[in-house]
N, CA and C of each residue as an Amber inpcrd file, in Angstrom:
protein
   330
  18.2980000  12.5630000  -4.2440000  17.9200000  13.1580000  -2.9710000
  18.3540000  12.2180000  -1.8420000  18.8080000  12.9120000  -0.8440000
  19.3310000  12.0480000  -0.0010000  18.9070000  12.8370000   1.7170000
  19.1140000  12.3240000   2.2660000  19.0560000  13.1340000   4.0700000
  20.3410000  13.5960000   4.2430000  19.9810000  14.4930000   5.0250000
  21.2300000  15.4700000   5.2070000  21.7070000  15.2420000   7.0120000
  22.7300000  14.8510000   7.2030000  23.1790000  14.3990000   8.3360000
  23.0640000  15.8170000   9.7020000  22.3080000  15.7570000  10.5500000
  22.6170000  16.1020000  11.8000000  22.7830000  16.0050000  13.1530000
  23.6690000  16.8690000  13.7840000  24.4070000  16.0530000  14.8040000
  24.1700000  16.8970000  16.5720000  23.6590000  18.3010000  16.0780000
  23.9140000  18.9880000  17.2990000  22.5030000  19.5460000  17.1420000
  21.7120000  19.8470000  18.5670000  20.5310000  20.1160000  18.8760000
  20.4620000  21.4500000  18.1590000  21.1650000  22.5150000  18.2260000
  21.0950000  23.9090000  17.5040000  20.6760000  23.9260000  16.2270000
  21.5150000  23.2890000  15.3500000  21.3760000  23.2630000  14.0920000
  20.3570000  22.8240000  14.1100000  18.9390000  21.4890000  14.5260000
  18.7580000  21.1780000  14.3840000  17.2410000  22.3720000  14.6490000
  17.1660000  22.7350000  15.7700000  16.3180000  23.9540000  15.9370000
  16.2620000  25.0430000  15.3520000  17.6160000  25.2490000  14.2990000
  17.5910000  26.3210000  13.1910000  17.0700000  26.1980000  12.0360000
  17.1600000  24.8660000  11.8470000  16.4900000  24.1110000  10.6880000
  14.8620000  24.1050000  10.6370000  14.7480000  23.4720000  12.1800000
  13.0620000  23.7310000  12.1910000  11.8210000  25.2080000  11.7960000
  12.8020000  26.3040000  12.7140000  12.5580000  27.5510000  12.8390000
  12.7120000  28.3720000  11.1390000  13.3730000  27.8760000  10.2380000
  14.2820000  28.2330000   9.0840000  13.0810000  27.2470000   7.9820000
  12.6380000  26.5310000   8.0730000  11.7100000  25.7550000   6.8910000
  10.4290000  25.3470000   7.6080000   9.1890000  25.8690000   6.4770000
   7.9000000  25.5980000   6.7310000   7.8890000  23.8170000   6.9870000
   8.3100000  23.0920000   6.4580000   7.7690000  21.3520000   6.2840000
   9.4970000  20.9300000   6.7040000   9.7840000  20.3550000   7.7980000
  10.5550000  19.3180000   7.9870000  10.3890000  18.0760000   8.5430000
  11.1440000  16.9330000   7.6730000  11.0460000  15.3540000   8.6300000
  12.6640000  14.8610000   8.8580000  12.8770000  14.7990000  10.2190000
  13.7080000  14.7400000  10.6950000  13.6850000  12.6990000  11.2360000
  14.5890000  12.0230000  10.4200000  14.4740000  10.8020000  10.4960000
  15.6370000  10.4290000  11.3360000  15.4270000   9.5300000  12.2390000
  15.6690000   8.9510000  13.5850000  16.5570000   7.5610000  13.1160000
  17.8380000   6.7950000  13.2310000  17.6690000   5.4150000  13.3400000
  19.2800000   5.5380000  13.6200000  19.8410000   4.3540000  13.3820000
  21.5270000   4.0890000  13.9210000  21.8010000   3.9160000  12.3610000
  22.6740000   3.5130000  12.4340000  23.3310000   2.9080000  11.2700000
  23.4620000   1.2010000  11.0040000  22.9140000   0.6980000  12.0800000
  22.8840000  -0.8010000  11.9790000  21.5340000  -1.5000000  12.3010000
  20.6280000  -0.3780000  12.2240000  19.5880000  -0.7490000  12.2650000
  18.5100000  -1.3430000  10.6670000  18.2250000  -2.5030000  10.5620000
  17.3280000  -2.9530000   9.5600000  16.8880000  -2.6260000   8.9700000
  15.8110000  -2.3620000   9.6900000  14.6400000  -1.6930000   9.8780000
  14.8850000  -0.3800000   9.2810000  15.5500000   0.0450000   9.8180000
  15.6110000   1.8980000   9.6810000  16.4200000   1.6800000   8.1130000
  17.4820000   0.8060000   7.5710000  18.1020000   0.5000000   6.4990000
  17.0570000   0.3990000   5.1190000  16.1350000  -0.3940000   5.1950000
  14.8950000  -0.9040000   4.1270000  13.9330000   0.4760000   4.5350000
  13.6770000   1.3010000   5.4210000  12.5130000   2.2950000   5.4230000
  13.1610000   3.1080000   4.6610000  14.2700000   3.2640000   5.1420000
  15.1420000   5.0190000   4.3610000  14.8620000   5.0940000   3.0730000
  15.2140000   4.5220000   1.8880000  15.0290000   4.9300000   0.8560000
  13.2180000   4.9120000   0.3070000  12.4610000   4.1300000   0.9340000
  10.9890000   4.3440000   0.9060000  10.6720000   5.9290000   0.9850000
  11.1220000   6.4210000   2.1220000  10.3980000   7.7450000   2.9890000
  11.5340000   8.2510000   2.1000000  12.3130000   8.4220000   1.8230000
  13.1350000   9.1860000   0.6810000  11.9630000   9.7540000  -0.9470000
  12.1500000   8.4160000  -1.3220000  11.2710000   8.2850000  -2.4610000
   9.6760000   9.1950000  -2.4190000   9.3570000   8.6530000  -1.0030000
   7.8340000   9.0840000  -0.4580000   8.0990000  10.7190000  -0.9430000
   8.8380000  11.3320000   0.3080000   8.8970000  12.9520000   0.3790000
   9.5760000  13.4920000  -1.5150000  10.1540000  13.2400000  -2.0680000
  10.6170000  13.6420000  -2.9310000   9.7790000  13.4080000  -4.4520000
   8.6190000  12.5470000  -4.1160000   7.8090000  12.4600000  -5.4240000
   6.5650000  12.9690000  -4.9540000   6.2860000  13.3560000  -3.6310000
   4.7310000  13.5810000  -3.2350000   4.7140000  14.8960000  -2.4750000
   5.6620000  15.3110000  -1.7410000   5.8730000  16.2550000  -0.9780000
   7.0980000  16.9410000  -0.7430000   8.0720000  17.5450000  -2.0640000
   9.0890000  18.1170000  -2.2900000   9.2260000  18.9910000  -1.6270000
   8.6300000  20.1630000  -0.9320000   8.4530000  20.9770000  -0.0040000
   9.4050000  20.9030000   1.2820000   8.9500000  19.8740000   1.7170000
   9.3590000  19.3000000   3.1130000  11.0660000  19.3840000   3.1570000
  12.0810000  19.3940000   3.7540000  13.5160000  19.1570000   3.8350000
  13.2540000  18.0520000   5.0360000  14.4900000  17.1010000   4.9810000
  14.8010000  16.0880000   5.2690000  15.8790000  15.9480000   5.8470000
  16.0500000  15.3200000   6.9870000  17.2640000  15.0650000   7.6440000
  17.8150000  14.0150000   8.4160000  18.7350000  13.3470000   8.3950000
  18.9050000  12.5230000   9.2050000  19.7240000  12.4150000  10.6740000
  19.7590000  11.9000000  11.7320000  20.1780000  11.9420000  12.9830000
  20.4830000  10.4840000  13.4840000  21.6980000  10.0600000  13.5960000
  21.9940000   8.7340000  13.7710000  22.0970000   8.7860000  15.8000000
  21.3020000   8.2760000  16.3480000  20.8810000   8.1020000  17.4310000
  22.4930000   7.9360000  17.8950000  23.1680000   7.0560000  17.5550000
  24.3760000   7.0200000  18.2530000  25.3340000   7.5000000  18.0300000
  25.5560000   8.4120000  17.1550000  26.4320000   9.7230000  17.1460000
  25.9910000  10.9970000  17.8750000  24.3470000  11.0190000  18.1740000
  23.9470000  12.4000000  18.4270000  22.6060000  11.7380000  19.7980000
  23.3550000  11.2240000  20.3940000  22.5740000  10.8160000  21.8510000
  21.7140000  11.8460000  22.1170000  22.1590000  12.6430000  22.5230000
  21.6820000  14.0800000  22.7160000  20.4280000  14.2880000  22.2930000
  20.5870000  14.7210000  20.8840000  19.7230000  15.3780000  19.8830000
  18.6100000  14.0210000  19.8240000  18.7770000  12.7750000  20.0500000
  17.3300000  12.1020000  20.5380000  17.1050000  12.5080000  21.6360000
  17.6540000  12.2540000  22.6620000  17.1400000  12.3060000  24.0750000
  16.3270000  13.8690000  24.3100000  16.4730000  15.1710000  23.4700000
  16.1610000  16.4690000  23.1460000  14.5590000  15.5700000  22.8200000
  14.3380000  15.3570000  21.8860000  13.1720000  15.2340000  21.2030000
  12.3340000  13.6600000  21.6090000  12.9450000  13.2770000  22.8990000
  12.5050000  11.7930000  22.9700000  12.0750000  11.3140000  22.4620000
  12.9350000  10.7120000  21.5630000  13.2790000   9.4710000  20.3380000
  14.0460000   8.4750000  21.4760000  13.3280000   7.1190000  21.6590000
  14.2490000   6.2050000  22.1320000  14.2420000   4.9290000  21.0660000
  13.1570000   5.0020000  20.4560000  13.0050000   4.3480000  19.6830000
  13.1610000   4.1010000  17.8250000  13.8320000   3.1690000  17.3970000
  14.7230000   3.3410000  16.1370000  13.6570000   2.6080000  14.6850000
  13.0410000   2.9370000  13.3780000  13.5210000   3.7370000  13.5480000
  12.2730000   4.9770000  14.3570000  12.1680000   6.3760000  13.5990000
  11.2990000   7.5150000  14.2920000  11.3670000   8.2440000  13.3060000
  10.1340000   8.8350000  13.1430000  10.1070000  10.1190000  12.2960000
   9.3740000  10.9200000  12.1990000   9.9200000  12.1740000  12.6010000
   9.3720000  13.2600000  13.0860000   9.1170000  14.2040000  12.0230000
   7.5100000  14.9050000  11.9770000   7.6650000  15.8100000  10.7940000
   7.4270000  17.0530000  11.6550000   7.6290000  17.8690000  11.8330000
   7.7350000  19.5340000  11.8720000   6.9890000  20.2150000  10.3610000
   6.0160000  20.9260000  10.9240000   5.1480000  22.3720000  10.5660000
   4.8540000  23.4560000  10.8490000   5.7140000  24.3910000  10.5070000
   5.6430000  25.8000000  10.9420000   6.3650000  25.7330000  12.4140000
   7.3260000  25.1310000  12.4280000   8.2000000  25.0810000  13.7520000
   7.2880000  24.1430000  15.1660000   6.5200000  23.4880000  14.8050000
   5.9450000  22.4880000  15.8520000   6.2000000  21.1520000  15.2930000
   6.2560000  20.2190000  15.8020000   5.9340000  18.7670000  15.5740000
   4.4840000  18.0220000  15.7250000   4.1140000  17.7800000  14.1030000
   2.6760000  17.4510000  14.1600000   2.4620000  15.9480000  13.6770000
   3.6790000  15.4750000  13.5890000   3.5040000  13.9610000  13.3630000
   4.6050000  13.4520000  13.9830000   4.4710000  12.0660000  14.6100000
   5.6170000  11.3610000  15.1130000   5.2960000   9.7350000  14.5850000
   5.9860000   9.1100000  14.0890000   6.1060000   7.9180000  13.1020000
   6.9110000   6.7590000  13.8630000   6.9520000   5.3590000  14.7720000
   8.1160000   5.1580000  15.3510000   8.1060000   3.5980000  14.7160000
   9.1950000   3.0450000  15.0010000   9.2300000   1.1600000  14.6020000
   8.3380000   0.8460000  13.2810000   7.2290000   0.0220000  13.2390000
   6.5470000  -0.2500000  12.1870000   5.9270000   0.6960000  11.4040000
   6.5380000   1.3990000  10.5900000   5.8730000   2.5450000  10.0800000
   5.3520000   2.0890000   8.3780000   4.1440000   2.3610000   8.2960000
   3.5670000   1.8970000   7.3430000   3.6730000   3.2900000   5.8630000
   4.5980000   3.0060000   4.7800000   4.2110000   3.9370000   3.4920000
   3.1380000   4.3450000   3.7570000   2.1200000   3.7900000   3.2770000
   0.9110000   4.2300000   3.3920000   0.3810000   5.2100000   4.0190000
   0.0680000   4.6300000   5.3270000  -0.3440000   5.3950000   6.3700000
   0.5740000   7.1300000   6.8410000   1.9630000   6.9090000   6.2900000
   2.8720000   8.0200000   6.2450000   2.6270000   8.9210000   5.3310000
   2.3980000   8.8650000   4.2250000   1.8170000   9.7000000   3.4030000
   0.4280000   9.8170000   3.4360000  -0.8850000   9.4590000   4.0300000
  -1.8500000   9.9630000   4.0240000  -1.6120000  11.0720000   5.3830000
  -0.8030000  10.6970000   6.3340000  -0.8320000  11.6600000   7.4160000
   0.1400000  12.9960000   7.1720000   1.0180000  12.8360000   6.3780000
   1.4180000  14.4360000   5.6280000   0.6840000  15.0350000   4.9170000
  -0.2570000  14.0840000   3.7690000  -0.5700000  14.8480000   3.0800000
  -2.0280000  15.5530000   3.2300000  -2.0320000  15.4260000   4.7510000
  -3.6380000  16.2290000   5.3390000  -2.9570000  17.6320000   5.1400000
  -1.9380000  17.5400000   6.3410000  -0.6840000  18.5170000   6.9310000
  -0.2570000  19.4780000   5.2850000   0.1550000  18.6540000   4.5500000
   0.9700000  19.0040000   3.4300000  -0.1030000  20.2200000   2.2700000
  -1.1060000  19.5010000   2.0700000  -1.9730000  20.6610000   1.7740000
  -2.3890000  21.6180000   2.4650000  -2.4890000  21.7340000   3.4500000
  -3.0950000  23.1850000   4.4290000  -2.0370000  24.1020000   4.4480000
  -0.4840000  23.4500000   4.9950000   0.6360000  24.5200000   5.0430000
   1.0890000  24.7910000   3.5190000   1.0980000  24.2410000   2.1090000
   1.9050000  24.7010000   0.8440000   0.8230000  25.1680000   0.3550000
């Protein structure tokens, strides 16, 4: 399982509108931080909350599509439910604390 790259605000609102559970993950490509979280929150959604689709948005290919969802900050992660955003995750993001806050979310909507 891997994130699926996006780049343009549309797609990205078709996606939301198109799946009950999305987390739409935020960072550059030279970011650390965002390097050592990715495969965590990978692992996380795909053994605890398969439901969800996943995506990624590299801040500096798709300026835009942060500045849309004000993301300035790397990395970020946004989960979408039923086409709203009910969690936002930014910089020090704790496993832990990331999966107890889906999986309030995660049981009520599956």
């Amino acid at each position: 399982m891997n994130f699926e790259n996006i780049y343009e605000i549309e797609e990205l609102e078709k996606i939301i509108s198109d799946n009950l559970g999305v987390l739409v993950y935020f960072s550059t490509l030279k970011c650390t931080v965002g390097e050592a979280l990715e495969p965590k929150v990978l692992e996380l959604i795909k053994n605890d909350f398969p439901k969800i689709a996943t995506y990624f948005v590299d801040m500096n290919a798709a300026p835009k599509l942060a500045a849309k969802y004000s993301v300035f900050v790397e990395p970020t992660i946004l989960i979408f439910f039923d086409g709203k955003e009910t969690l936002r995750k930014s910089r020090h993001i704790s496993i832990h604390d990331l999966s107890n806050s889906i999986g309030r979310i995660y049981r009520i909507a599956f």
